[in-house]
N, C-alpha and C positions, 0 to 999 in steps of 0.2 A: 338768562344770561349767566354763565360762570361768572362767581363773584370769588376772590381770596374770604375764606372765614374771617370774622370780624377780627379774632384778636389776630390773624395777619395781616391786615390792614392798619394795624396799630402800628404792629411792629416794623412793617414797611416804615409806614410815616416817621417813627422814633429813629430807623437807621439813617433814612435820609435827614432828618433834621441834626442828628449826632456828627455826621460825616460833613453835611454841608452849610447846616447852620442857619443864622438869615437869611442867605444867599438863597435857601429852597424857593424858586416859585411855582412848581406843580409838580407832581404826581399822578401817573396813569397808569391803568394795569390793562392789558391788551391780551388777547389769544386769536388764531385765527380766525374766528368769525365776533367778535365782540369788543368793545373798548369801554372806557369807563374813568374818568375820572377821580381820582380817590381825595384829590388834595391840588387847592388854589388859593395860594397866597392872596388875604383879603386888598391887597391895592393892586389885583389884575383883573381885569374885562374876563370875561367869560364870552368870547370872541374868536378865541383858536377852532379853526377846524379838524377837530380830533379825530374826527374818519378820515382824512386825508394824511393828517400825520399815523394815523395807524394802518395805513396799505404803506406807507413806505417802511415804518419802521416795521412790520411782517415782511420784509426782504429776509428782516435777521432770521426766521426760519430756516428759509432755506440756505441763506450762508453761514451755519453752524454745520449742516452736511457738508457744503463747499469744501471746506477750514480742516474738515474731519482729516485726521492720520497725516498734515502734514508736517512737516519740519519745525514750523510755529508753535507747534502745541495746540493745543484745545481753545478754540474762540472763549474767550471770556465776556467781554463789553465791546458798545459803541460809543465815543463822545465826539458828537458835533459840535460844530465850533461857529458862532453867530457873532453876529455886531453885537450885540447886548447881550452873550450869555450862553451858554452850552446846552445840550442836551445827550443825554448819557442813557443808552439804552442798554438793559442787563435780560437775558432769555434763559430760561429754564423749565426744563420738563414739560413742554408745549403750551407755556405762559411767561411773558413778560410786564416788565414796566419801563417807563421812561420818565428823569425826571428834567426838571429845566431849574435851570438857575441862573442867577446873575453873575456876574464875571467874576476869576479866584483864581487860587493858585491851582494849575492843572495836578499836582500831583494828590490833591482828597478825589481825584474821582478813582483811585484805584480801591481805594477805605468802603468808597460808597458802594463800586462795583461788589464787591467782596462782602460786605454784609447784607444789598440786598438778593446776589444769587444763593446766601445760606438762605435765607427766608424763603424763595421760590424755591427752593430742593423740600423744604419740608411738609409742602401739602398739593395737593392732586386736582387739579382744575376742571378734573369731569365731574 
């Protein structure tokens, strides 16, 4: 399974705890055919279905072509918006993550978006 090198998975974990704080409760790193866990705030089950959450968020693949050359500019992020909490999915270089948190001010997810696609630009997922 493509894995982010360890010290990217640090540094994943470090952006998103800087940008989101307590509020973090998980971290997943996803490519096309793999998903993976990186990080689970210790007061949550380990109960998500993460394959299921990773075919939907691999939509963002292909709606980064979609997005390509229009008037918008370059797809950056996604944040879903839940009863209890967000999820914010960031794609680059044919690997993503997504993280989930508790409820907050909407404007840290653009901090979060933005430091974790520096992190995905800097290493190669094959």
């Amino acid at each position: 399974m493509p894995h982010p090198p360890d010290e990217s998975v640090e540094e994943l974990l470090s952006a998103a705890r800087t940008a989101i704080g307590d509020e973090l409760r998980s971290l997943t790193y996803f490519t096309e055919g793999d998903v993976e866990q990186l990080y689970l705030r210790s007061d949550l089950s380990r109960t998500a279905d993460l394959v299921g959450f990773a075919e939907s968020e691999r939509h963002g693949f292909h709606a980064q072509s979609l997005y390509a050359d229009t008037q918008l500019g370059d797809y950056r992020f996604t944040v879903r918006v839940f009863e209890n909490g967000y999820l914010t999915r960031v794609i680059n270089n044919g690997h993503g993550v997504w993280v989930t948190t508790d409820s907050m001010d909407i404007d840290r997810f653009e901090e979060l978006a933005s430091a974790l696609a520096s992190i995905l630009r800097s290493f190669d997922p094959a």
